[in-house]
C-alpha positions as CSV (number, residue, x, y, z in Angstrom):
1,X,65.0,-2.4,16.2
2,X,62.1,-3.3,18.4
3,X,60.9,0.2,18.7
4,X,61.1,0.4,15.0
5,X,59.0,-2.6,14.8
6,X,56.6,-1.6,17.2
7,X,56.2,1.6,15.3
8,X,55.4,0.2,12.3
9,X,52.7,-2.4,14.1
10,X,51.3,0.9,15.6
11,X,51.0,2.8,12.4
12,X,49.6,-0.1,10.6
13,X,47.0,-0.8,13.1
14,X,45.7,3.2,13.2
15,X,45.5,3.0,9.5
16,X,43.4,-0.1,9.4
17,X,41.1,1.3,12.1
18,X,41.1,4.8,9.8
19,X,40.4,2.5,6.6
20,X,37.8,0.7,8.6
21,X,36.2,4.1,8.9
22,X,36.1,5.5,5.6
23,X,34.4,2.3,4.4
24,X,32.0,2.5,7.1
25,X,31.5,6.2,6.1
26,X,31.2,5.0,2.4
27,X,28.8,2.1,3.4
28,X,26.3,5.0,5.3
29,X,26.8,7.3,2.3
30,X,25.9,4.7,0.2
31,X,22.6,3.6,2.4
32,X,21.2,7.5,2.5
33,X,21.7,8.0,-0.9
34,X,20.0,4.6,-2.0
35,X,16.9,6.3,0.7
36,X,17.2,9.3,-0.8
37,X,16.7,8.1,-4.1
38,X,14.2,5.6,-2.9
39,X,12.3,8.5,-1.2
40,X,12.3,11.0,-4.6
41,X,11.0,8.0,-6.7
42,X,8.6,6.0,-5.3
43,X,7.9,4.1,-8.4
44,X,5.8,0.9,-6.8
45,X,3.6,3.4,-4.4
46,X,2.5,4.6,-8.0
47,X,2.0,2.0,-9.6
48,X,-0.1,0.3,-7.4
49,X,-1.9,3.3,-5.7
50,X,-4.4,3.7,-8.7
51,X,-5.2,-0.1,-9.0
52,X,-5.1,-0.2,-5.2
53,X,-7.6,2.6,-5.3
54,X,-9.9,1.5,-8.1
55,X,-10.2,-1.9,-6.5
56,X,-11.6,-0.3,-3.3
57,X,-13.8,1.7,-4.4
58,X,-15.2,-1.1,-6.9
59,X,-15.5,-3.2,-3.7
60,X,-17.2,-0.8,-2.1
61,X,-19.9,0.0,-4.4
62,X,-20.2,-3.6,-4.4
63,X,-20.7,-4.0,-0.4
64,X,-23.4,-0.8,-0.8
65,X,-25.5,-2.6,-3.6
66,X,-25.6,-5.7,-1.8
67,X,-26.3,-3.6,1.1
68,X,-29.6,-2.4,-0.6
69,X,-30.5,-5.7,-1.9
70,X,-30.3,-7.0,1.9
71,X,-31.6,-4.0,4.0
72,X,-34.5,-3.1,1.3
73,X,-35.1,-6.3,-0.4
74,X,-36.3,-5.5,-3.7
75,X,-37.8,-7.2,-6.9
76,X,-39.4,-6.8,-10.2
77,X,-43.4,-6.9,-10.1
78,X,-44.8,-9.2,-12.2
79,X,-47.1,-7.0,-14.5
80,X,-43.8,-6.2,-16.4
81,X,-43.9,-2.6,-16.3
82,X,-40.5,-2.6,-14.8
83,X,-41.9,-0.5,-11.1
84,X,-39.0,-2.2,-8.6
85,X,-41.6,-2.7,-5.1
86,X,-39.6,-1.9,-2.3
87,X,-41.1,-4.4,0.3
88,X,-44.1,-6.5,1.4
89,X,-46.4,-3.6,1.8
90,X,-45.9,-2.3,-2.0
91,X,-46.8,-6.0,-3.1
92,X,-50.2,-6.1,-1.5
93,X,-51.2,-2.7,-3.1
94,X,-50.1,-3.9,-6.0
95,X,-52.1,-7.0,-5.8
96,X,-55.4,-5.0,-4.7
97,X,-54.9,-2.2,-7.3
């Protein structure tokens, strides 16, 4: 009778531990086929790749026109015939032309 019950303790406890198991297998199944699918469809990377993309480069040719407005310093000359003089120099032959 004893034996009896300890054989049934026993045989519950290994199928716990094997139940335990399969849902652990089920749980990693579930995980790699939720990356798998994640991986094949990577709907946000394009989405935001373009705008991503477009806002660089918008920012960039920003950064280089301000760039040339610093490093070169242009303006308009006055006598409104629209010649852009790149620096000092080009105003004073202007001014003695």
């Amino acid at each position: 009778m004893i034996r009896d019950k300890n054989i049934r303790i026993y045989r519950r406890a290994v199928l716990e531990r094997e139940e335990k198991k399969i849902e652990k297998k089920k749980n990693y199944n579930a995980f790699l086929t939720f990356t798998q699918i994640k991986a094949s469809f990577p709907y946000p990377t394009l989405f935001i790749a373009p705008i991503e993309f477009l806002l660089f480069v918008t920012f960039q040719l920003y950064i280089y026109i301000c760039m040339v407005f610093i490093f070169t310093k242009p303006y308009v000359s006055l006598n409104g015939d629209g010649i852009i003089a790149m620096n000092n120099h080009d105003l004073r032959w202007e001014k003695n032309k």
